[in-house]
C-alpha positions in Angstrom: -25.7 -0.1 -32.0 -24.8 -1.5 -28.6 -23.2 0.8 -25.5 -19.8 -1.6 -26.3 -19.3 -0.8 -29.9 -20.5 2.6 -29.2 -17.0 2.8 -27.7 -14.7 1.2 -30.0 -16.6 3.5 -33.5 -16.3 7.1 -32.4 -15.5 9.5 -34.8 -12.2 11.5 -35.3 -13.6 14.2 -32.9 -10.0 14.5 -30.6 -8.7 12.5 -28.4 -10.5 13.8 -25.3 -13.7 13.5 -26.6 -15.9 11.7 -23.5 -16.3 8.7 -25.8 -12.7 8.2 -26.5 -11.7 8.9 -22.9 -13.6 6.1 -21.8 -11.9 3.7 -24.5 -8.5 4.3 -22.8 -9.6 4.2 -19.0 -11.0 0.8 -20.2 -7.6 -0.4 -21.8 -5.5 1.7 -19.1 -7.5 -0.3 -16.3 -7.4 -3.6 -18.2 -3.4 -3.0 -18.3 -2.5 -1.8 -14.7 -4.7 -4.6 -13.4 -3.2 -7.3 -15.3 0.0 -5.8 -14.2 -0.7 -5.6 -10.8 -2.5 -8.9 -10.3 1.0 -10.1 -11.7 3.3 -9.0 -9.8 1.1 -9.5 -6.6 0.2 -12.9 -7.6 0.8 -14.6 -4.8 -1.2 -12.1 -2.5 -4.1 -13.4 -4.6 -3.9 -17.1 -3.5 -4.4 -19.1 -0.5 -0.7 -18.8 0.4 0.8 -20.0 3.6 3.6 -17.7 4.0 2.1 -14.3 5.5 -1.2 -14.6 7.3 -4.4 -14.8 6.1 -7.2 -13.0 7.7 -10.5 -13.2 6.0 -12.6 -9.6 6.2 -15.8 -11.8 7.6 -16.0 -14.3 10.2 -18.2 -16.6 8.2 -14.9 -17.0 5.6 -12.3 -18.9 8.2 -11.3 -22.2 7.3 -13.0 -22.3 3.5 -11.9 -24.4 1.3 -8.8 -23.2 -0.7 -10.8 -24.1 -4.0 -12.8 -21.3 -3.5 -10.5 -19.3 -4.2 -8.4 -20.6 -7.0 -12.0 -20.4 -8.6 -12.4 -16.7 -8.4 -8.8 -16.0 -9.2 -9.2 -18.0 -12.4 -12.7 -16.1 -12.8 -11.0 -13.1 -11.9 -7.9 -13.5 -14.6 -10.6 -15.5 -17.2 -12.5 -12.1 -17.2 -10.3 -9.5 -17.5 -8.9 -11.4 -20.7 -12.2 -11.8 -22.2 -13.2 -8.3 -21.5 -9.9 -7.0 -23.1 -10.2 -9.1 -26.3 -14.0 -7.9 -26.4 -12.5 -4.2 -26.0 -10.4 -5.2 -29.0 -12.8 -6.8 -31.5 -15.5 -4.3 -30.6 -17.6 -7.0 -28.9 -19.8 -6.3 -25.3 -16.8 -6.3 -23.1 -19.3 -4.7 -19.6 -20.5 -8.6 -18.6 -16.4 -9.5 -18.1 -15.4 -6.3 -16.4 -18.6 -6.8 -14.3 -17.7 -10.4 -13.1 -14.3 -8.9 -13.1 -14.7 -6.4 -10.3 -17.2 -8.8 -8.9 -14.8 -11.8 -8.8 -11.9 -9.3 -7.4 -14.2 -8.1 -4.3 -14.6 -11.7 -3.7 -11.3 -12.7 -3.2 -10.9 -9.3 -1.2 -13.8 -11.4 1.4 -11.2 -14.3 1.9 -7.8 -12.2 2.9 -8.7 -8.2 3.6 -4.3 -8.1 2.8 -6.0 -7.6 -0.1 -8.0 -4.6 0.2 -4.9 -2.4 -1.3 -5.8 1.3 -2.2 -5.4 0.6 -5.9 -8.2 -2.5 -5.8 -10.6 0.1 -4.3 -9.7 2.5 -6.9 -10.2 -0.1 -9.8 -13.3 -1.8 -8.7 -14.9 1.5 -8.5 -13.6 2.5 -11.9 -14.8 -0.4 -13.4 -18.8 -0.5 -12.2 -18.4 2.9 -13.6 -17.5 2.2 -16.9 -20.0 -0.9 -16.5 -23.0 1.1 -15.7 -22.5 4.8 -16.5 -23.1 6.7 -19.7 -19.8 7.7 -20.8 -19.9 11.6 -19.9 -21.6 10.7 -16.3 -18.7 8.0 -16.1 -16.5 11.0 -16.6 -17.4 13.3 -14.1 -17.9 10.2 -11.5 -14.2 9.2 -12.3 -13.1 12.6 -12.3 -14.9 13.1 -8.7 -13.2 10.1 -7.4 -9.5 10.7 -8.6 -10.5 14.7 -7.0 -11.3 12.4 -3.9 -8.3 10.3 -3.6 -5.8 13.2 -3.6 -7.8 15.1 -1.1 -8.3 13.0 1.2 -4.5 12.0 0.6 -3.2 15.5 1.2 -5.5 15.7 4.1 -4.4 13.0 5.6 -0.9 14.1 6.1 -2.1 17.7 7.0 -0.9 16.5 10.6 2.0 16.8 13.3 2.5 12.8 12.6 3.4 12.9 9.0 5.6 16.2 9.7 7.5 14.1 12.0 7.8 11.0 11.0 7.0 10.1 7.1 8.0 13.7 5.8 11.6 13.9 6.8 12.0 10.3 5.7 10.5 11.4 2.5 12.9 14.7 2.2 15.8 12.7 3.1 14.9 9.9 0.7 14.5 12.8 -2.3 17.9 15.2 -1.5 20.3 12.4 -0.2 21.4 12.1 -3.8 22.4 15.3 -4.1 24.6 15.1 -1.2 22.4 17.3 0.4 21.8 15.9 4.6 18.1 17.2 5.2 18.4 15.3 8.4 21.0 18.0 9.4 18.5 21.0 9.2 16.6 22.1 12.3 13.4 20.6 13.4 11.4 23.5 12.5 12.2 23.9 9.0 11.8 19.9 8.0 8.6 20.2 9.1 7.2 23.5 7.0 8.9 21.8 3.8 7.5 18.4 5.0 4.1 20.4 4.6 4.8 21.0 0.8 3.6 17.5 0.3 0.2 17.8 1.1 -0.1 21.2 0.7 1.1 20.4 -3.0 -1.5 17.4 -3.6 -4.1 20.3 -2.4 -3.0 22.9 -5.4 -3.0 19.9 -7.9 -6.6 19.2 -6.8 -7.3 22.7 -6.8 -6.0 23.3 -10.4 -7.3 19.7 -11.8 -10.9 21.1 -10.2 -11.1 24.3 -12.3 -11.7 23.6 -16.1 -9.0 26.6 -17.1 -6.3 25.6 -14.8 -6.8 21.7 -15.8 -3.1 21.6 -18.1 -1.4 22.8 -15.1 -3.0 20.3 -12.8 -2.1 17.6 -15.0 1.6 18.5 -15.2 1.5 18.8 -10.8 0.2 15.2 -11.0 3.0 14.3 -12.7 6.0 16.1 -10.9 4.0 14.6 -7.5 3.8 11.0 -8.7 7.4 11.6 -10.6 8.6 12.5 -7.3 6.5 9.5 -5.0 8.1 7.1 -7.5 11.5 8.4 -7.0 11.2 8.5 -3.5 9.5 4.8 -3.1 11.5 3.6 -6.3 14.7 0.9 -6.0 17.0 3.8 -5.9 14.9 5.5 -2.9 13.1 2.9 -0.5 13.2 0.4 -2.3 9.5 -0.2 -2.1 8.0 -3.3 -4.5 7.1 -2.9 -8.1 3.0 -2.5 -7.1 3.4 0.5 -5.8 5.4 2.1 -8.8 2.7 0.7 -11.2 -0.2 2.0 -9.5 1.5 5.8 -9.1 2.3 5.3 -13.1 -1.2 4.7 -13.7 -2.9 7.2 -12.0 -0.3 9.9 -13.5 -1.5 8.4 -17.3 -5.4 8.5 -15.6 -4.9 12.2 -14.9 -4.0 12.9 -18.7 -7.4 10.6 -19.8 -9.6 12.6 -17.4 -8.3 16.1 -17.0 -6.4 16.9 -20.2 -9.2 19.7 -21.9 -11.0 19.0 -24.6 -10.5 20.4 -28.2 -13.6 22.5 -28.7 -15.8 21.4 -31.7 -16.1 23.4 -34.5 -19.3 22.2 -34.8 -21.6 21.5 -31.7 -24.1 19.6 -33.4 -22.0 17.1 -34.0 -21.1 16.2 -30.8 -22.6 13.0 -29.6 -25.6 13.7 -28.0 -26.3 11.5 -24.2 -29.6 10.8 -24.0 -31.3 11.5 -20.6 -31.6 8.3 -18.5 -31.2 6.8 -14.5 -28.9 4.1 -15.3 -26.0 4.2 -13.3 -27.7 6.5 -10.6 -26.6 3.4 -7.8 -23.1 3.6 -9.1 -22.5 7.1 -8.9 -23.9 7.0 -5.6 -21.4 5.0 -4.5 -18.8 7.3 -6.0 -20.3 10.2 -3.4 -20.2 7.9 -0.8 -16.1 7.0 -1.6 -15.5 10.4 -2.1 -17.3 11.9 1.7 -16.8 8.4 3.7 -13.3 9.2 4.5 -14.5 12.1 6.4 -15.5 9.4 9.1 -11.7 8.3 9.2 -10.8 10.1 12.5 -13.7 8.5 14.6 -12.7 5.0 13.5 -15.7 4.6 11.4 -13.8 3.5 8.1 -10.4 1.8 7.7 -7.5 4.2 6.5 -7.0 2.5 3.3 -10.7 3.0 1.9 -10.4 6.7 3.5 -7.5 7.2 0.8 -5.3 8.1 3.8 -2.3 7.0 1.4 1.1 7.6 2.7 -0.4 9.1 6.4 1.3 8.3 9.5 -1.6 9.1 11.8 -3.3 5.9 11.8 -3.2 2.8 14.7 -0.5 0.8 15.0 0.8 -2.1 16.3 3.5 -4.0 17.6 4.3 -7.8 17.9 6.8 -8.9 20.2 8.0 -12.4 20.7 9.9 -13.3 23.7 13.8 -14.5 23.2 12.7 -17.8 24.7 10.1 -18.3 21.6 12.9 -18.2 19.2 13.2 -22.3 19.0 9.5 -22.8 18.7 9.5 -20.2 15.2 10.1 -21.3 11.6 13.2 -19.4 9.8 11.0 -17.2 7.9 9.9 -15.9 10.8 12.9 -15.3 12.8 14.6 -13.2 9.9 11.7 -10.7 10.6 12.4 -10.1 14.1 14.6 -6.8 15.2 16.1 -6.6 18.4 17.4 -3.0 18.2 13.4 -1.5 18.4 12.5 -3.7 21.3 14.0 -4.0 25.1 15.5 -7.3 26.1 14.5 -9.7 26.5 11.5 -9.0 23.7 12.5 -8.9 19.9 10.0 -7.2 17.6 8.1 -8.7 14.6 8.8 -6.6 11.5 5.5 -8.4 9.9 5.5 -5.0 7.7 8.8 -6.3 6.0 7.5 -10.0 6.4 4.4 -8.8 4.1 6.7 -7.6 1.5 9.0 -10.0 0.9 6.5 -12.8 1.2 3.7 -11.4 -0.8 4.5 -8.3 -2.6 2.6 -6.0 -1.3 1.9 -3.1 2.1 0.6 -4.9 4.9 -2.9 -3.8 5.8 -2.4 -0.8 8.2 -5.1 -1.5 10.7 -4.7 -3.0 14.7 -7.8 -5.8 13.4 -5.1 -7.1 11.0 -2.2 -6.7 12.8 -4.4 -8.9 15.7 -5.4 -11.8 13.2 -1.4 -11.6 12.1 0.0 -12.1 16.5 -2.8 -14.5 16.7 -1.4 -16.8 13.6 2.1 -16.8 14.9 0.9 -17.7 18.5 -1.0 -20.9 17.6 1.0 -21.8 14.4 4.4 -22.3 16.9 2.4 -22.7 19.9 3.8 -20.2 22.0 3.4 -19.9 25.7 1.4 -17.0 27.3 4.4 -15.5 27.8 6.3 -15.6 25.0 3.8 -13.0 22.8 2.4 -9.7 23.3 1.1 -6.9 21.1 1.0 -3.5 22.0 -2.1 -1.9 20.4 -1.3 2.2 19.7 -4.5 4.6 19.0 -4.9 6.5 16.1 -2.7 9.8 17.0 -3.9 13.5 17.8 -4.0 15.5 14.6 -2.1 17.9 16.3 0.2 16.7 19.0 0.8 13.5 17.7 0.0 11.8 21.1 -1.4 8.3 21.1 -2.9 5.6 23.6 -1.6 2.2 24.4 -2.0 -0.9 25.5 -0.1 -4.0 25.8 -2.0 -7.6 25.4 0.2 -10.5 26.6 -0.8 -14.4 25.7 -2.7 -16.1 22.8 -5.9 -15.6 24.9 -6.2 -12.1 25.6 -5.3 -11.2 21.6 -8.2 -13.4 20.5 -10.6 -11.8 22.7 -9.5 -8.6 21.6 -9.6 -9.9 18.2 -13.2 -11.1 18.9 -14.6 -7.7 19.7 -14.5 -6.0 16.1 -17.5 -5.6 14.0 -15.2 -7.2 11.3 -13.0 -10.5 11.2 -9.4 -10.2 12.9 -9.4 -14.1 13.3 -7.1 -16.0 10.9 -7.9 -18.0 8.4 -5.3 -20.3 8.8 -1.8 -20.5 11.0 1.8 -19.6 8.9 4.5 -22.4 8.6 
């Protein structure tokens, strides 16, 4: 009997038998991508109203066909692989092209590279390739993973002043209760209980007897991120509540403990074999990459720095004079009151989520390719743009370096200088 029915005919042996648990990562990931996919949709095609900036050089200027054909692949296979999931057909060729077709499209617009589509391509060559007790422990290493290097990442003087106050005043204010009141000190130590939380639920979700309690922390922290980023909180979009929903349900799949057979012999015995090996390799290297974050080695969205205010940043500014030379769409984004006169800033953070749905991608590359589309699209003078590139901030003093780049010329020669694209694929209206 083939690996894909294996899936779909296992015995009544509990719920969190390694067979079974691989049966509902597969529908849970078939779901929250479909979901996802949806209500990013049009972060997914060759849109004109946000910026475009294709993750390799090679990619500017291809033809839009290319990809409506791998979003149609993309959707075509996730349906087929969740009706052969269904009618206990081989369902691993779909999710294959699936995660395939998704990495594609990832090429044309790096926008795309979202935490959650790392996550779920590397979940699905797992399930494609692994036996299902490896696929286990590789998923289970990975999720460990994320919420390390997620807690990690705030471990730092930026997050306690910056993102963790926000997120304490975001979580009390409806209880009347004005965090922003308390002294500087103690927001910071209860700022820490973020990360230092997402550190105990790894801890507990690491140790077999303590696995029940780290699946009830995963949900009080994704319980509480949902509240705080929710409508009622701020206000984030609907992607990022669906992703936090799924990985609290992945936590049950993977971590909730097993009822012990009554009879070991008649647990499903895995026979010996190196298929997969290349797969789980690449779960090691998700997993200890991030470690590189801090020298600039790896991006801060495939170092699961999720929610971290450490990283570079950037700032567009447009000159008052450019404002009759700019399209509506983009004058609604621009703020005076976090510039000087006569310079209004670009809010292209905003401009990303109301356009397409979704974060925009947190690195100075992007944030380049994004200055460089607005300069030529509206054919601003040298004057009339800048971007002021900030380092990557001192874990502990929170200090950064800056420097301002004024004109369409000197952004695209600093945009020419990284190792990955940061040119646009095509202007905005």
């Amino acid at each position: 009997m083939g690996e894909a029915r294996v899936l779909t005919t296992v015995e009544n042996r509990g719920p969190c038998a390694a067979l079974a648990r691989c049966r509902l990562l597969l529908w849970l990931l078939l779901l929250a991508s479909a979901l996802l996919l949806s209500v990013t949709f049009r972060l997914w095609t060759p849109q004109t109203l946000f910026p475009r900036v294709p993750l390799i050089r090679i990619l500017v200027g291809a033809p839009a066909w290319g990809e409506w054909s791998l979003l149609a692949i993309t959707a075509g296979a996730l349906g087929v692989a969740a009706v052969g999931s269904y009618r206990h057909t081989p369902w691993q060729p779909a999710l294959c092209v699936f995660a395939l077709a998704l990495g594609g499209l990832v090429l044309f617009d790096q926008h795309r590279a979202q935490p959650w589509v790392w996550q779920f391509l590397l979940t699905a060559l797992v399930l494609v390739r692994c036996p299902q007790r490896r696929a286990v422990l590789a998923l289970k290493l990975l999720t460990l993973g994320i919420y390390f290097h997620s807690a990690i990442a705030k471990l730092d003087f930026s997050f306690c002043n910056s993102l963790g106050p926000l997120f304490l005043q975001t979580m009390f204010s409806p209880f009347g209760v004005a965090t922003a009141q308390w002294p500087v000190a103690t927001q910071r130590l209860v700022a820490l209980l973020f990360p230092l939380g997402e550190l105990a639920t790894v801890a507990a979700l690491a140790m077999p007897r303590w696995n029940r309690a780290g699946v009830a922390a995963t949900f009080v922290m994704h319980t509480v991120m949902i509240a705080i980023l929710g409508p009622w909180g701020l206000q984030q979009r609907p992607g990022v509540l669906i992703w936090n929903l799924f990985c609290m349900v992945e936590a049950v799949v993977l971590f909730w403990p097993e009822p012990v057979s009554a009879h070991p012999a008649d647990e499903p015995h895995e026979v010996r074999t190196s298929k997969g090996a290349g797969v789980q390799a690449l779960i090691v290297v998700a997993v200890f990459a991030p470690f590189l974050e801090p020298w600039g080695l790896i991006d801060v969205w495939p170092a699961w720095g999720l929610y971290a205010a450490h990283g570079e940043r950037a700032t567009i500014l447009l000159h008052e004079s450019a404002c009759s030379r700019l399209p509506a769409d983009v004058l609604r984004q621009l703020d005076g009151t976090t510039a000087s006169p006569p310079w209004l800033r670009l809010r292209y953070d905003r401009w990303s989520l109301e356009t397409v749905a979704a974060p925009v991608y947190p690195q100075n590359r992007f944030a380049l390719g994004v200055a460089l589309a607005v300069a030529r699209q509206n054919d601003l003078e040298r004057f009339q743009i800048r971007i002021q590139l900030d380092s990557a901030a001192n874990r502990w003093t929170g200090r950064r370096s800056s420097r301002t780049l004024t004109g369409e010329q000197a952004i695209a020669d600093e945009a020419g200088r990284f190792w990955l694209n940061a040119i646009p694929d095509q202007a905005v209206p």
